[in-house]
DOVOTOR-765398 format. One line per 10 residues: number of its first residue (from 1); for each residue y negated, x, z negated of N, C-alpha, C. Coordinates in steps of 0.001 Angstrom, whole numbers, m for minus. Example, Ala and Ser with C-alpha at 12.3 -4.5 7.8 and 13.67 -1.06 7.14 Angstrom:
1 = 5690:13190:m7800:4500:12300:m7800:3300:13200:m7800 ~ 2250:12850:m7080:1060:13670:m7140:m30:12900:m7870
//
This chain:
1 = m88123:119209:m268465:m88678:120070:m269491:m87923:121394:m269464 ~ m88456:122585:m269636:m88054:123828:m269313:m86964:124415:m270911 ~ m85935:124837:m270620:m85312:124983:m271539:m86042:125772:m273037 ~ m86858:126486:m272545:m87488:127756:m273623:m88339:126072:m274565 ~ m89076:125401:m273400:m89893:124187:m274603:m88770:123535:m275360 ~ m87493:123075:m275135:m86646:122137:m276041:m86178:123345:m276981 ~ m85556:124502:m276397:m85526:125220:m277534:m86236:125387:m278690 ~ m88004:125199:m278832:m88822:125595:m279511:m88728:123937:m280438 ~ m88628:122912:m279491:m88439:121614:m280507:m87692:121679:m281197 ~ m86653:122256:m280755:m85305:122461:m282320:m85705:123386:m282795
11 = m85754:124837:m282422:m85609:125804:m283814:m86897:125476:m284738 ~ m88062:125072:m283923:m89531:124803:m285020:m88968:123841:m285963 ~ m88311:122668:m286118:m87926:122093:m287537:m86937:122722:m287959 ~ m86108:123495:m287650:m84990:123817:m288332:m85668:125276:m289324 ~ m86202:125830:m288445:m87499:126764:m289783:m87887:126143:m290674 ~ m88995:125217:m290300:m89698:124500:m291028:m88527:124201:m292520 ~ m87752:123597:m292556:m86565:122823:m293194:m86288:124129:m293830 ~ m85562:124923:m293602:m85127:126138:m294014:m86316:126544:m295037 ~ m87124:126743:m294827:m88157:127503:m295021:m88471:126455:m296719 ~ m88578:124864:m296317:m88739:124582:m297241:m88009:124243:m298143
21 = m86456:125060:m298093:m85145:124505:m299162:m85094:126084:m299727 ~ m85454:126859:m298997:m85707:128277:m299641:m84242:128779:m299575 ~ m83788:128561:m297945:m82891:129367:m297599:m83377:129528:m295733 ~ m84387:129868:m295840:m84600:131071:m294409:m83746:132296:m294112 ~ m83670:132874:m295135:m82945:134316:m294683:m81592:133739:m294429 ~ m81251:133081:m294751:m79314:132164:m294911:m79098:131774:m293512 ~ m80177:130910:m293356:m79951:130221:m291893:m80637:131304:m290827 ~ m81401:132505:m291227:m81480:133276:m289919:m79976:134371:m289873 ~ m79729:134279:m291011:m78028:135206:m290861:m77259:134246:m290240 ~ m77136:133086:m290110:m76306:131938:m289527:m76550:131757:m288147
31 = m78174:132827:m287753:m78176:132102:m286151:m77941:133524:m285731 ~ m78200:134208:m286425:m77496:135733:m285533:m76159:136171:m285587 ~ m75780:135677:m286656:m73846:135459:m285905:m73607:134458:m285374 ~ m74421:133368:m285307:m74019:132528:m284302:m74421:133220:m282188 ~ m75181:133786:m282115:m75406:134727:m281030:m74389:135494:m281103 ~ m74504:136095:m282005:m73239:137316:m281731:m71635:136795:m281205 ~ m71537:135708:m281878:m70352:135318:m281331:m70515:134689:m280164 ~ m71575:134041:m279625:m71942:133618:m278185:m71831:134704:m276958 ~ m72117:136373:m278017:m71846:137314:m277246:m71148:137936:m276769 ~ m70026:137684:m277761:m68707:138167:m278123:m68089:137761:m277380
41 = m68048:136291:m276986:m67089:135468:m276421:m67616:134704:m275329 ~ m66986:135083:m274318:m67826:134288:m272948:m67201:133127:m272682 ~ m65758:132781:m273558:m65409:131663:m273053:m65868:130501:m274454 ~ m66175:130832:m275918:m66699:130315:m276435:m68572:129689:m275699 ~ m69077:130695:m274992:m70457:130198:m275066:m69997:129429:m273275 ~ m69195:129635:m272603:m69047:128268:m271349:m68587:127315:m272194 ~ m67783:127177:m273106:m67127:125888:m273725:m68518:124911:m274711 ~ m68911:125787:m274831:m70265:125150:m274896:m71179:124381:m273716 ~ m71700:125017:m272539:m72283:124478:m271594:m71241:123987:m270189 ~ m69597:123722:m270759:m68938:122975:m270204:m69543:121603:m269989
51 = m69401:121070:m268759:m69895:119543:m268969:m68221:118454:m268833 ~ m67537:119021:m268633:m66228:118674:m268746:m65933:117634:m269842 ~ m66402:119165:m270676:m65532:118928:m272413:m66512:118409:m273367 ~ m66353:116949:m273511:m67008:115430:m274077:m67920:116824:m274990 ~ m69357:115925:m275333:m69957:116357:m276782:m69612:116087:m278207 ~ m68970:115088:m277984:m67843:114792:m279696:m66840:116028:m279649 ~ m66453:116457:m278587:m64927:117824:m278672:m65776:118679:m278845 ~ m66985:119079:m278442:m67438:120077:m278653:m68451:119976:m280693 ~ m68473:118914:m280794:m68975:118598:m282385:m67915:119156:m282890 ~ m66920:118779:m282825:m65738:119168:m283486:m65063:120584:m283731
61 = m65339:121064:m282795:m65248:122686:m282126:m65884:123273:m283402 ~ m67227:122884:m283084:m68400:123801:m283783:m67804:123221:m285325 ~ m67799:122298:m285510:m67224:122318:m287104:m65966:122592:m287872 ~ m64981:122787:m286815:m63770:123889:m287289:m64578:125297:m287477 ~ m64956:125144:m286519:m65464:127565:m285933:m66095:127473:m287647 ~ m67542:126789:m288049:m68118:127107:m288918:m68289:126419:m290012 ~ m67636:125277:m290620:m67144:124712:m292402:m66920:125877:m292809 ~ m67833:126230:m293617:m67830:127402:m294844:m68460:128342:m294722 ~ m68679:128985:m293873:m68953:129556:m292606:m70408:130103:m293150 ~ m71094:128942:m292489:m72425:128898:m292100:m73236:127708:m293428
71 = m74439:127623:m293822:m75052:126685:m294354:m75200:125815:m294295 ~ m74885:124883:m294740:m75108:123323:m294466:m76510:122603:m293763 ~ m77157:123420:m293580:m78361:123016:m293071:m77741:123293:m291315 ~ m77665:124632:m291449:m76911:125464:m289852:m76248:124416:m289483 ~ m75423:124003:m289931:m74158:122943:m289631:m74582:121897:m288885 ~ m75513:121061:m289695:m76256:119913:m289461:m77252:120269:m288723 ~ m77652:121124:m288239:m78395:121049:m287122:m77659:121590:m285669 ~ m76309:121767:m286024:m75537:121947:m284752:m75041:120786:m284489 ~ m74744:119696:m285662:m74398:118381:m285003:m75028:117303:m284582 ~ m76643:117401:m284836:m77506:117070:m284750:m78126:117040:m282757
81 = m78120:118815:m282735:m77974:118856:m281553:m77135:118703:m280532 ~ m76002:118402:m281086:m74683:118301:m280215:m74766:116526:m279796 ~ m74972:116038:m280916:m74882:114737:m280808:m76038:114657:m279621 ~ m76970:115496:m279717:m77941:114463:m278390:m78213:115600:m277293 ~ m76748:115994:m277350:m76430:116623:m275650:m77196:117812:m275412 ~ m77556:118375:m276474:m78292:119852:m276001:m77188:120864:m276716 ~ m76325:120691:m276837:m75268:121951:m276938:m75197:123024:m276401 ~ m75350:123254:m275005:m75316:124093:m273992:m76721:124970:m274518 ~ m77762:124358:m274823:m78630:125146:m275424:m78918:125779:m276957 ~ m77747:125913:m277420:m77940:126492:m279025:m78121:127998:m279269
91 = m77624:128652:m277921:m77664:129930:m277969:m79238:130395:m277515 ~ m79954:129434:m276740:m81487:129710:m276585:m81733:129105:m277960 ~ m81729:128200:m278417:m81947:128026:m279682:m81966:128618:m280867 ~ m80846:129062:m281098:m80549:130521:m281834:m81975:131203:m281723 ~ m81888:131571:m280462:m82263:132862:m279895:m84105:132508:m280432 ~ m84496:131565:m279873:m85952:130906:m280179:m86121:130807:m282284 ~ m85284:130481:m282484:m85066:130386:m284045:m85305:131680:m284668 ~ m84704:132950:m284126:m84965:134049:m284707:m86451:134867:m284178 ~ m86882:133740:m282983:m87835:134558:m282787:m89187:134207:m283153 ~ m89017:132626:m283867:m89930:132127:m284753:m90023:132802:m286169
101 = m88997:133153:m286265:m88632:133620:m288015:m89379:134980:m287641 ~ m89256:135918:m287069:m90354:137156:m286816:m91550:137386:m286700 ~ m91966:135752:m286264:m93601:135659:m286284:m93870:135706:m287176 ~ m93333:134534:m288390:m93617:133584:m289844:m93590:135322:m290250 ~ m92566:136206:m290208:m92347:137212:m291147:m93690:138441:m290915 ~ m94099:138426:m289772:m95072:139165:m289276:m94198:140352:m289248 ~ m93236:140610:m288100:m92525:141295:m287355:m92977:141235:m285957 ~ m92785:142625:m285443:m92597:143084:m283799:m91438:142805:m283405 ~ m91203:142364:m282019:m89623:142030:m281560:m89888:143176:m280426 ~ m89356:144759:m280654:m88975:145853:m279789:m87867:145837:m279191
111 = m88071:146116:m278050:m86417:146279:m277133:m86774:147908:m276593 ~ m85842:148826:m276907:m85521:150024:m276419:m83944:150347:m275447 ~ m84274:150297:m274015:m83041:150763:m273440:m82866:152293:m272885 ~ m81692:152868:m273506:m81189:154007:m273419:m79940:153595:m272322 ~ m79711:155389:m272227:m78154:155459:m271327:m77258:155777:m271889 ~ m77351:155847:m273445:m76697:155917:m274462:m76817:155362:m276034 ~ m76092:154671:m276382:m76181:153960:m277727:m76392:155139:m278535 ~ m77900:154201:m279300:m78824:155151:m280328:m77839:155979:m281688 ~ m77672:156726:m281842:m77627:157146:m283560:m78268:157105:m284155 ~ m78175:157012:m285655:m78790:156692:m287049:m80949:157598:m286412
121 = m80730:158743:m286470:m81911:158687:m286205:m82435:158789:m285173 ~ m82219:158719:m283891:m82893:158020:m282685:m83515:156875:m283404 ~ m82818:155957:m283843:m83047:154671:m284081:m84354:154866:m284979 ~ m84186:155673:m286159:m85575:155805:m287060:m86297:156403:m286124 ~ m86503:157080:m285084:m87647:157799:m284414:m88501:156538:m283539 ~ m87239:155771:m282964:m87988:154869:m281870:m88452:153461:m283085 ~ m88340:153347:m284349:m88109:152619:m285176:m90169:152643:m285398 ~ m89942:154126:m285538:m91507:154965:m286502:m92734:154615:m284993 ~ m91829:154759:m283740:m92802:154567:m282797:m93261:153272:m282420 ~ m92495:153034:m282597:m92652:151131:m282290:m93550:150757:m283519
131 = m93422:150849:m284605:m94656:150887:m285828:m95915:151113:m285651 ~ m95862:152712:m284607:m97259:152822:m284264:m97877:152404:m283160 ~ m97292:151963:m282819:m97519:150958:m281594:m98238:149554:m281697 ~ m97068:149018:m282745:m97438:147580:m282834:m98118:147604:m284307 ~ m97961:148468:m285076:m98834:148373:m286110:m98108:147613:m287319 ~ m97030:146837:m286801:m96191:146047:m287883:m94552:146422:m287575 ~ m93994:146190:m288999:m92489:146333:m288872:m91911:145937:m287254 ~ m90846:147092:m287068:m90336:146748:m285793:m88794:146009:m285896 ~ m88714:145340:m284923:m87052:144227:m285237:m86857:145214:m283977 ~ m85878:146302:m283943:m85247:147226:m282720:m84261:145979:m281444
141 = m84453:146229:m280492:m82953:145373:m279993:m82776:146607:m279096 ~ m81617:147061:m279341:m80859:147974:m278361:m80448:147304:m277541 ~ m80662:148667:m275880:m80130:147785:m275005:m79456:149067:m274442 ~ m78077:149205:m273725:m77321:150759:m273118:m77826:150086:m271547 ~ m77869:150558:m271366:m78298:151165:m269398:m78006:152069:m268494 ~ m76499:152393:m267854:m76589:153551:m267739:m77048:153944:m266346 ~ m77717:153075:m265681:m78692:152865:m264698:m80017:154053:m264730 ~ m80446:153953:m266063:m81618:155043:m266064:m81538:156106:m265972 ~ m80196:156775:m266242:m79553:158144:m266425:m80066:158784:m267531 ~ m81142:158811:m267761:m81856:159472:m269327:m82991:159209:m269776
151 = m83342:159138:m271023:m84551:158626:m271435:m84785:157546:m271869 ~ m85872:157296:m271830:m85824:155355:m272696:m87104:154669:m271639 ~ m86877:153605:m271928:m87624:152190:m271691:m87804:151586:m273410 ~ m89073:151642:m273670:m89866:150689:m274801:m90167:149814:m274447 ~ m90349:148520:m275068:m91523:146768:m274683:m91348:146590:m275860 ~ m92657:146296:m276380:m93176:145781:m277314:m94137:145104:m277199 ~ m94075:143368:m277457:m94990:142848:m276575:m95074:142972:m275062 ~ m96181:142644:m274612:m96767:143149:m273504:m96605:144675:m273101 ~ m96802:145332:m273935:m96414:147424:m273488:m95508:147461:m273393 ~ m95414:148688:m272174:m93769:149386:m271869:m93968:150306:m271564
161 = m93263:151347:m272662:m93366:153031:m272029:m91867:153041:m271364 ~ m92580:153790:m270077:m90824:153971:m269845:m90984:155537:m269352 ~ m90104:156401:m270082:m89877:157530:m270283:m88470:158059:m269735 ~ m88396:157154:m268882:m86645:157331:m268117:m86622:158325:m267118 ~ m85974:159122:m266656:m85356:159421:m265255:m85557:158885:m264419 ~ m85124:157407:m264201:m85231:156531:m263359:m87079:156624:m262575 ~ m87472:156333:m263872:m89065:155513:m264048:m89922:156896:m263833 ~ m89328:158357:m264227:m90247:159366:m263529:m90018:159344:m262292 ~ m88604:159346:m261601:m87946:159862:m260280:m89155:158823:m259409 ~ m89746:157345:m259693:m89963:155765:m259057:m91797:156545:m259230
171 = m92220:157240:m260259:m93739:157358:m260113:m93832:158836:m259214 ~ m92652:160087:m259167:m92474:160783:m258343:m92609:160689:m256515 ~ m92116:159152:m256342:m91839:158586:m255011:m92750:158610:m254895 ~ m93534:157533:m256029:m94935:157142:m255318:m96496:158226:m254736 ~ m95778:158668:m256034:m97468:160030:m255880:m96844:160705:m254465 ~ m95970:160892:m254075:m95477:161337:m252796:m95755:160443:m251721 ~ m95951:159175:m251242:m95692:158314:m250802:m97810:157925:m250322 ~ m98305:158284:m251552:m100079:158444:m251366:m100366:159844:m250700 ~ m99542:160652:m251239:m100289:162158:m250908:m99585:162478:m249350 ~ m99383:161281:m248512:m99218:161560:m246819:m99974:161493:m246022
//
């Protein structure tokens, strides 16, 4: 079974559940610092998909890192999954969890990569465009690139403007490349 489907078996009840104790927003703040610290720390998220280090050491792990922490629901569904060996996948989990919670919310999930981290209003400009785009609130994910040299890459959904350096210099080639 492909990791993205087991992901969707866990985070779909752990919404569901959330959703019906009337702490959704709690447990989606619980799975995005739980990413963030997956991000943060590269030896926290291998100590996770260690196969070394037993799934009881790693239960244990996760319930020092987050008693108090995180919601008791969060909790119990990290030991839940730990106990039946999908640990290594909590960070797709996470990741699938917040991206169920954007549907339910009727949110866009936008990714904009620059060659430079946005300021306050870049962010509202590509914020207002992505709106008119998708027609609904945009969830931004910054991405730095300094590969493109200037300009941006949008996806929203299926669309991608890409307004880069890179991505003019690549349609430059081409119209050159026909007109021989």
């Amino acid at each position: 079974m492909s990791v993205g489907r087991i992901a969707v078996r866990y985070a779909t009840p752990i919404l569901e559940l959330a959703e019906e104790k009337n702490i959704l927003d709690a447990v989606k703040a619980d799975m995005e610092s739980f990413k963030a610290i997956c991000k943060e720390s590269k030896d926290f998220s291998l100590m996770l998909k260690s196969p070394i280090i037993p799934h009881l050491r790693k239960a244990d792990i996760l319930k020092k890192i987050f008693t108090g922490k995180v919601n008791e629901l969060t909790l119990g569904a990290f030991d839940i999954i730990t106990r039946k060996s999908r640990e290594a996948l909590l960070e797709d989990i996470a990741e699938e969890f917040l991206h169920l919670y954007n549907i339910k919310k009727g949110l866009a999930e936008v990714s904009v990569t620059t060659s430079v981290k946005l300021d306050a209003d870049m962010r509202k400009a590509f914020e207002k465009l992505a709106k008119d785009i998708t027609g609904k609130e945009p969830v931004l994910n910054e991405i730095v690139d300094e590969n493109i040299v200037g300009g941006y890459i949008l996806k929203a959904g299926d669309r991608q403007i890409d307004d880069s350096v890179i991505g003019q210099l690549k349609e430059l080639k081409l119209k050159f490349s026909k007109n021989k």
